[in-house]
TIDOVEX-242635 format. One record per residue: x, y, z of N, C-alpha, C in turn; residue number from 1; residue in three letters. Coordinates in nm, 3 decimals. Each point is the difference from the previous one (the first is absolute). Last residue first. Layout:
residues N
REC	X	Y	Z	X	Y	Z	X	Y	Z	NUM	ALA
...
end
This chain:
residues 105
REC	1.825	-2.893	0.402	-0.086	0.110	-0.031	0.001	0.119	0.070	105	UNK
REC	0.383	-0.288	-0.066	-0.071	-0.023	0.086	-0.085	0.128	-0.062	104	UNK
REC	0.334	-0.303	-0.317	-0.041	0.080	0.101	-0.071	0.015	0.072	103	UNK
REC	0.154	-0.312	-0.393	0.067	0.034	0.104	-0.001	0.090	0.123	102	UNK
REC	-0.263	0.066	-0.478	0.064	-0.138	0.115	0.111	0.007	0.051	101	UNK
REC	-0.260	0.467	-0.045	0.049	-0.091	-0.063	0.047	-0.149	0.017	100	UNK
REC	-0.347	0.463	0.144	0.095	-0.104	0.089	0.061	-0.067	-0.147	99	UNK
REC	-0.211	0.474	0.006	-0.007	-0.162	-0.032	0.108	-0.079	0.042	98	UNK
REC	-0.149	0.482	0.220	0.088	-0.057	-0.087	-0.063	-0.125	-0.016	97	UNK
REC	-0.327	0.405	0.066	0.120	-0.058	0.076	0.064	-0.082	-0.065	96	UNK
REC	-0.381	0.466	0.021	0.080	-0.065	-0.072	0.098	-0.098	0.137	95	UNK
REC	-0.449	0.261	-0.082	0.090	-0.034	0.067	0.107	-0.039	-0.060	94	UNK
REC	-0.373	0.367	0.013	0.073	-0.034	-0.064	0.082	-0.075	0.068	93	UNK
REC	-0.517	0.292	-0.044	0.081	-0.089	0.140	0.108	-0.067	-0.096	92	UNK
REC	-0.304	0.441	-0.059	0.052	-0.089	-0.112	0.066	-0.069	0.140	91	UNK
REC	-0.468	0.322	0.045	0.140	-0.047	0.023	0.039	-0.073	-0.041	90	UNK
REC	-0.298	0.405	-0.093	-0.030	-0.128	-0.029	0.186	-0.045	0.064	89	UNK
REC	-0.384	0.339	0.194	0.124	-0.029	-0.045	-0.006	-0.125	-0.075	88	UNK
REC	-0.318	0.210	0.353	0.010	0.056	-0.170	0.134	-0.034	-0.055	87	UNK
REC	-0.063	-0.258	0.351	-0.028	0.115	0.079	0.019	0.103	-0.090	86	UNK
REC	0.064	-0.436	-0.192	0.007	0.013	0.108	-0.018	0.153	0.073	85	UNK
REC	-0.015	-0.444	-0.461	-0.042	0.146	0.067	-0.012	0.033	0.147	84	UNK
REC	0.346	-0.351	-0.268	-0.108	-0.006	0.085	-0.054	0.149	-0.047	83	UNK
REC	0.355	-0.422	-0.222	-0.033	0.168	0.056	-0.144	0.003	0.020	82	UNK
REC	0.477	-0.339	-0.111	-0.130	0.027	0.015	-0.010	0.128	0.045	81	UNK
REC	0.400	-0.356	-0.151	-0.013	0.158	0.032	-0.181	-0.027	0.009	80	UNK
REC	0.526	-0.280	0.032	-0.091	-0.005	-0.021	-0.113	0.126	0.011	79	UNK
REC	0.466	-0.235	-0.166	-0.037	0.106	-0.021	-0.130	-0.059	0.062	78	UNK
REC	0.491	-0.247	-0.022	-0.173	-0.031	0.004	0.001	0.173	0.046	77	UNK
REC	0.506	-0.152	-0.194	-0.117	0.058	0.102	-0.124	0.011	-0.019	76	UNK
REC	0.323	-0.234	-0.297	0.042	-0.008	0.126	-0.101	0.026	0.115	75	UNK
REC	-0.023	0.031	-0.495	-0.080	-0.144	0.082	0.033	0.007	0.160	74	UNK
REC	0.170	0.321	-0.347	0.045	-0.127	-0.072	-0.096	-0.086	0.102	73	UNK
REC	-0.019	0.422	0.155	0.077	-0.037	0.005	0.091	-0.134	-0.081	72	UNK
REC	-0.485	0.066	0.154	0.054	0.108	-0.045	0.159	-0.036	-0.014	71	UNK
REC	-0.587	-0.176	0.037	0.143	-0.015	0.014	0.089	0.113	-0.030	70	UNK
REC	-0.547	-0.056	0.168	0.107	0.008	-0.122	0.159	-0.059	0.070	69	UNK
REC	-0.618	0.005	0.153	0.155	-0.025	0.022	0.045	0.036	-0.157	68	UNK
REC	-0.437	0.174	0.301	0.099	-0.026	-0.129	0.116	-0.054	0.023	67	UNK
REC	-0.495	-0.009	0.332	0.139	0.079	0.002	0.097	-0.063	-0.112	66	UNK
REC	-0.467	-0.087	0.125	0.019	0.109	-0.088	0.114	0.016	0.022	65	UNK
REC	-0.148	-0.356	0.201	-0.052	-0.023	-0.117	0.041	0.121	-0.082	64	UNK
REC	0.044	0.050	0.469	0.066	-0.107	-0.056	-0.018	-0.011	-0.113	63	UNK
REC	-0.219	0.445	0.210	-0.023	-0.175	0.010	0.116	-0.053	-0.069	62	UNK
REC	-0.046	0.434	0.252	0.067	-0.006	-0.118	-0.035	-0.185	-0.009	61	UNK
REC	-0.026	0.322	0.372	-0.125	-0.089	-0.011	-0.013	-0.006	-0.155	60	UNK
REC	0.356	0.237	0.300	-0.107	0.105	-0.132	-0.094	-0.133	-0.002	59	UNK
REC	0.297	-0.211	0.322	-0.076	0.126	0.050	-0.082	0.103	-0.097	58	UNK
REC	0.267	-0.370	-0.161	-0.105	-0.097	0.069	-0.120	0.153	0.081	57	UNK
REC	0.415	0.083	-0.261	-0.089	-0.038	-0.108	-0.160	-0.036	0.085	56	UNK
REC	0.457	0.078	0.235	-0.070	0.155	-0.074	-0.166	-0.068	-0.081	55	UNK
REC	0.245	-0.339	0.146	0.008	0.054	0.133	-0.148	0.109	-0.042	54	UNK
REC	0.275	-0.211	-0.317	-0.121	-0.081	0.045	-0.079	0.074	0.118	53	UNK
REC	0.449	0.165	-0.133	-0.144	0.005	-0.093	-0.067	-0.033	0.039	52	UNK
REC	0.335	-0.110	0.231	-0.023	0.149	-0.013	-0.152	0.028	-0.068	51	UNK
REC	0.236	-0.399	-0.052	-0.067	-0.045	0.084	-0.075	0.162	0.023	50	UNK
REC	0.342	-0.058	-0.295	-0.195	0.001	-0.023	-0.035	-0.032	0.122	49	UNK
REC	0.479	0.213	-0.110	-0.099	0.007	0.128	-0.155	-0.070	-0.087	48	UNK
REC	0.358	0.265	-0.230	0.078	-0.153	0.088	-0.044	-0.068	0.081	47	UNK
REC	-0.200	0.481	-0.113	0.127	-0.056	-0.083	0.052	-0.110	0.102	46	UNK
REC	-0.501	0.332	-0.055	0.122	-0.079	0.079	0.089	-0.097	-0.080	45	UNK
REC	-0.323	0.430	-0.090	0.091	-0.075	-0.079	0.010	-0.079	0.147	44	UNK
REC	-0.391	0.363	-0.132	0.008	-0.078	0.132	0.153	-0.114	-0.063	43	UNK
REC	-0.292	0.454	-0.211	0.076	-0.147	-0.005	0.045	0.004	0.111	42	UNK
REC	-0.395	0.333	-0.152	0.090	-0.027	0.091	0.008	-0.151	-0.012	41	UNK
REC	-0.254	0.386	-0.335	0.024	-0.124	0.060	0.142	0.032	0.080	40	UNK
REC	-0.238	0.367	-0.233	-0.128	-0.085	0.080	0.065	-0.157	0.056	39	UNK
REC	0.240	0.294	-0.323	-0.007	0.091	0.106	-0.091	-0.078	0.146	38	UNK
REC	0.294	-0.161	-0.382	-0.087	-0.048	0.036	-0.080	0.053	0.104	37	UNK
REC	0.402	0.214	-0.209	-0.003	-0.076	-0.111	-0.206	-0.026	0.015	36	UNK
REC	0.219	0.175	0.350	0.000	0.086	-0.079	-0.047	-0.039	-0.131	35	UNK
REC	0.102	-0.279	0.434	0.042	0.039	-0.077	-0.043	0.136	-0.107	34	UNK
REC	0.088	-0.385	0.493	-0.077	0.100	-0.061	0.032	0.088	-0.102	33	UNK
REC	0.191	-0.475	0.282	0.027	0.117	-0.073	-0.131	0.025	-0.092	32	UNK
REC	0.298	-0.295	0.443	-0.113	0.100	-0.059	0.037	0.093	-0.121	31	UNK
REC	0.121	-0.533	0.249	0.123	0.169	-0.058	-0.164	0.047	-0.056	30	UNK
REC	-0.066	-0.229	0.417	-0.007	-0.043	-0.121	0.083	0.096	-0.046	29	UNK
REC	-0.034	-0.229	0.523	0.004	0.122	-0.053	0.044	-0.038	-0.175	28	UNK
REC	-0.283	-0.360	0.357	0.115	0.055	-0.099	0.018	0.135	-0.082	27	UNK
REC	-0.404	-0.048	0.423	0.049	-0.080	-0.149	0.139	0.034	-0.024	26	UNK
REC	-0.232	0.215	0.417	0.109	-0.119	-0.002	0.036	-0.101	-0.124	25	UNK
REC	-0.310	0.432	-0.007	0.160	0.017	0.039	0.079	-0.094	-0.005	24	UNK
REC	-0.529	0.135	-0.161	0.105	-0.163	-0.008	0.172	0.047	0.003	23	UNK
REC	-0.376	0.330	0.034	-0.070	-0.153	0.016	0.106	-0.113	0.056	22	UNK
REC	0.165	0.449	-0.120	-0.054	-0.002	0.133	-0.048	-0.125	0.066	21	UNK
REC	0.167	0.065	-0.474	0.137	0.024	0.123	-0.085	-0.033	0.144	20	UNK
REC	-0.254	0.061	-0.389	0.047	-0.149	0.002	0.086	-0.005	0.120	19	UNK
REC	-0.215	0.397	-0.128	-0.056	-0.123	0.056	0.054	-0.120	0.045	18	UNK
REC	0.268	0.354	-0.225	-0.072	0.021	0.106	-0.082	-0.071	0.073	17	UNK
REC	0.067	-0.099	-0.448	0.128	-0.028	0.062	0.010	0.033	0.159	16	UNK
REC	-0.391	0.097	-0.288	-0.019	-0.107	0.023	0.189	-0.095	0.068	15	UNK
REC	-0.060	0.507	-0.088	-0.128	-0.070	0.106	-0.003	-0.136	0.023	14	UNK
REC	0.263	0.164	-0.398	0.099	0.043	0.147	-0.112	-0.051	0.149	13	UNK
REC	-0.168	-0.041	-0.427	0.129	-0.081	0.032	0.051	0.016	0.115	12	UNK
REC	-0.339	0.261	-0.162	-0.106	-0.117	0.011	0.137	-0.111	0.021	11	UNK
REC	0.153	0.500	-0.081	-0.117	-0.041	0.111	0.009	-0.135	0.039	10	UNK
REC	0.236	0.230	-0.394	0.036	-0.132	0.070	-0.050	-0.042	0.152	9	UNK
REC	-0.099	0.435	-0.236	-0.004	-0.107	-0.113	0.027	-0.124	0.042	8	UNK
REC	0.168	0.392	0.256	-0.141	-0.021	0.037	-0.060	-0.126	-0.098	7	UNK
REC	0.411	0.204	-0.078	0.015	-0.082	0.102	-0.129	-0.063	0.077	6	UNK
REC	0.019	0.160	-0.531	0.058	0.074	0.133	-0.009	-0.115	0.137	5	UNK
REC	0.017	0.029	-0.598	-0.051	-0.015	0.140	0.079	0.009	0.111	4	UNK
REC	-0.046	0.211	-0.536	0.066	-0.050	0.068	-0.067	-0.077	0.149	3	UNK
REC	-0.229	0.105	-0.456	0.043	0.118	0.106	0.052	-0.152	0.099	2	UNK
REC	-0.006	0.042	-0.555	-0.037	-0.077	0.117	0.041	0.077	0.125	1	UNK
end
């Protein structure tokens, strides 16, 4: 397998590039481009759906498609969708805590 080169992660790094310019005043996301997924860019926000919603409402990511999971024994809601975006495929990742009784969501 011939190794890849920094050029291989084009259609990510463009669509991370894009994104920076379009949409500055969104919630900054933990980014990560990989080697593994040469063609995708994750978008994580941690502790934040509202974050998400935010990210989710601007890729034009409909409601109906975004996954929920759990993680943590139930604690933390996982939610994830993905778009095609400026040759990229982007993974949007939120995650936030479950409120338990007694708590405030």
């Amino acid at each position: 397998m011939t190794p890849l080169t920094f050029g291989d992660l084009d259609a990510a790094l463009r669509a991370l590039r894009l994104l920076a310019v379009e949409y500055p005043h969104l919630p900054a996301p933990c980014v990560t481009i990989s080697t593994v997924y040469p063609d995708r860019l994750e978008l994580a926000l941690h502790d934040d759906l509202a974050a998400f919603e935010e990210w989710r409402e601007v890729l034009g990511i409909a409601p109906g498609a975004v996954g929920y999971g759990e993680q943590r024994d139930g604690r933390t809601r996982v939610l994830t969708a993905s778009v095609d975006y400026a040759g990229a495929r982007v993974r949007l990742v939120g995650y936030g805590t479950v409120a338990t009784v007694g708590e405030a969501a």
